[in-house]
C-alpha positions in Angstrom: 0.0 0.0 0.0 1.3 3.5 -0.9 2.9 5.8 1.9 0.5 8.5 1.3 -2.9 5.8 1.5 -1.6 4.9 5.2 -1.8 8.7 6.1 -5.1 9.1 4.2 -6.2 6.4 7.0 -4.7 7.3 10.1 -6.0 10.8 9.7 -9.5 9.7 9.1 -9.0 7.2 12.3 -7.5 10.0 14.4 -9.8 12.8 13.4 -12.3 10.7 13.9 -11.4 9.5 17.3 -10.5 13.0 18.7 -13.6 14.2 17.4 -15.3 11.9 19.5 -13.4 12.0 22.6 -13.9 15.9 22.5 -17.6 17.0 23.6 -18.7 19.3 21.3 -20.2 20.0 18.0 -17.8 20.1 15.0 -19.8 20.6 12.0 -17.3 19.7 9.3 -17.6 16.6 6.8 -15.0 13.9 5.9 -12.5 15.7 4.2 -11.8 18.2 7.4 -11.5 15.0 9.6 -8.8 13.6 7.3 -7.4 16.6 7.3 -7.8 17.5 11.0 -5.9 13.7 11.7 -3.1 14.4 8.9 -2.3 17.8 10.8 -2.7 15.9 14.6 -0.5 12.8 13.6 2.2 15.4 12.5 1.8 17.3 15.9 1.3 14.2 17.8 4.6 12.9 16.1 6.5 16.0 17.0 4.6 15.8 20.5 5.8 12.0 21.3 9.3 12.4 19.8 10.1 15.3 22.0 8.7 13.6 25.3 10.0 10.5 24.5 6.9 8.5 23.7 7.7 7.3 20.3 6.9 8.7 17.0 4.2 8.1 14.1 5.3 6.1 11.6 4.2 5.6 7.9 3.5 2.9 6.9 3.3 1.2 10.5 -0.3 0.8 11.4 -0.2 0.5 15.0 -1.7 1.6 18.3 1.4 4.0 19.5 0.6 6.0 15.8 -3.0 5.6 16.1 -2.7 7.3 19.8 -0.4 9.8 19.1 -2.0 10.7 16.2 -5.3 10.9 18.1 -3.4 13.2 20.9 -2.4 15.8 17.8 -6.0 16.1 16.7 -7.4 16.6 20.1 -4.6 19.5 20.7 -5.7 20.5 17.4 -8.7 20.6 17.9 -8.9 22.3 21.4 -6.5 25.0 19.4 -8.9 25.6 17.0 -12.4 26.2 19.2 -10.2 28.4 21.1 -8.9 30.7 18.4 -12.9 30.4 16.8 -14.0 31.5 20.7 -11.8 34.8 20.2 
């Protein structure tokens, strides 16, 4: 499978994860979610290499990405209804 489908994936995994875990209406379709979990695994991957955690991997499927990944798009998303709030 190519690099770029695995990140298509994650990102519509994470988005729609941290959407869920984080109450709240978000009134955006597909595309922003995949977008929203592209953005939060690249945060989440900065996040985790700088604390130690590990790091999201392409290509590599698993929960530590998934997670991380997640983390980003929740931090993401807080950012974002903050910022809108303003």
């Amino acid at each position: 499978m190519p690099p770029w489908l695995y990140w298509i994936l994650l990102g519509l995994v994470a988005g729609t994860l941290a959407k869920f875990l984080v109450p709240g209406r978000d009134p955006s379709g597909c595309i922003i979610t995949i977008i929203l979990g592209i953005v939060g695994a690249l945060i989440g991957g900065f996040l985790g290499t700088r604390f130690g955690w590990g790091q999201v991997t392409a290509g590599a499927f698993d929960l530590r990405s998934i997670g991380l990944a997640t983390l980003g798009a929740i931090v993401l998303l807080l950012a974002g209804r903050l910022v809108r709030r303003l």
